[in-house]
Each structure stands twice: as structure tokens, then as C-alpha cells.
N, C-alpha and C positions, 0 to 999 in steps of 0.2 A: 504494500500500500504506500502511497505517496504523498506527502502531506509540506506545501508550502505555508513555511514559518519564516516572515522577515524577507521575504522576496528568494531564500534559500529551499531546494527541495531537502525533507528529512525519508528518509524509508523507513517503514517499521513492517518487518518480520518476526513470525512465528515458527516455533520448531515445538512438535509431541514430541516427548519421549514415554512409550508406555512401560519401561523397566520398572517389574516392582524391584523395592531395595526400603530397607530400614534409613530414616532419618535419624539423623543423634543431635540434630537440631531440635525435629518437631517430638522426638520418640515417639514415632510412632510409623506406622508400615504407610509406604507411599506406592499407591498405582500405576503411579503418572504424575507427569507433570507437563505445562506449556510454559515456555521462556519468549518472552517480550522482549524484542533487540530493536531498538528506534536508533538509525544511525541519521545524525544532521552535521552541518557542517565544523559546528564549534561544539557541539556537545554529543555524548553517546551513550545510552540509558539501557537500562536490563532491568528487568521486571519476571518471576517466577512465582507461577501458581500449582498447587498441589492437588494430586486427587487423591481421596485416603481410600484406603481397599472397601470400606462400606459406600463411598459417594456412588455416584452415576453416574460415570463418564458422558460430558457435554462438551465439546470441542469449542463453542462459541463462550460458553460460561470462563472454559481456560482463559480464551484471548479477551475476552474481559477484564478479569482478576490479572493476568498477568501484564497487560498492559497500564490499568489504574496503577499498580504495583511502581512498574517505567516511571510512569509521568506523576507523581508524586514530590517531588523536587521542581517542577515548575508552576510556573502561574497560573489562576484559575482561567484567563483567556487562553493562554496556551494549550491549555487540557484541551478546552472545548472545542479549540481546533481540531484537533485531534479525535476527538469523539465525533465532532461531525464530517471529518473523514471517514471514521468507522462506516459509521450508518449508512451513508454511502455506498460504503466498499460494500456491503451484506443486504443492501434494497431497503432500507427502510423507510 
């Protein structure tokens, strides 16, 4: 996805990984997870969302949570740039 911030384009990619593996973070068994990579031109952001072995694997819910996760260090204008690129991206 591609998202003009400042006249600059940013990319933001997604990557599943469905490896279960134990967290010694969260302790606890993780299903999965989605990583948020927003690369722009002065700044480059990572955002990770977890699926715990009881959730229900949602691929959009990941890119959600793992994106708000990213953009959490920017301005509320910023975000919502970026949100209303999502929406975009997925029809809505």
C-alpha cells in the first residue's frame, strides 16, 4: 500500500507468519502473528500483532492491530492518513 505523507510516498507492508512458538514476552503460546513495516522516506516503523492459539485467525484484524501498533509514535493527522489509505486499499 502506498501512502503520500509531506509530498513523500511511505509503503506499508504486511508479512503472516503462522509459526506456533512460545512467547517469553507475552508467556504464552502464539499462533501467529502479522508485522506492520511502513517504510517512508525519513522514518521507518514496525508494528507486531499476535494470534494466541484460542483466537480466530482474521488476517485483516492482524493488519489492523499491527499496523495501529507502527503508527503509534506519530500524529493523530498522520495516522488518519494512513487509515484512510487502508480503507481504501480493502473497499470500504
Amino acid at each position: 500500500m502506498k501512502v503520500m505523507i509531506n509530498n513523500e510516498e511511505c509503503i506499508v507492508k504486511w508479512q503472516h507468519n503462522s509459526k506456533k512458538h512460545f512467547s517469553t514476552r507475552l508467556h504464552k503460546e502464539i499462533a501467529g502473528e502479522t508485522e506492520c513495516t511502513i517504510r517512508c522516506p525519513k522514518i521507518n516503523l514496525n508494528g507486531k500483532a499476535f494470534c494466541l492459539m484460542d483466537d480466530q485467525y482474521n488476517k485483516n484484524i492482524g493488519r489492523k492491530r499491527s499496523m495501529a501498533k507502527a503508527l503509534e509514535v506519530l500524529d493523530k493527522s498522520v495516522r488518519k492518513t494512513f487509515w484512510d489509505a487502508y480503507q481504501v486499499e480493502i473497499g470500504i
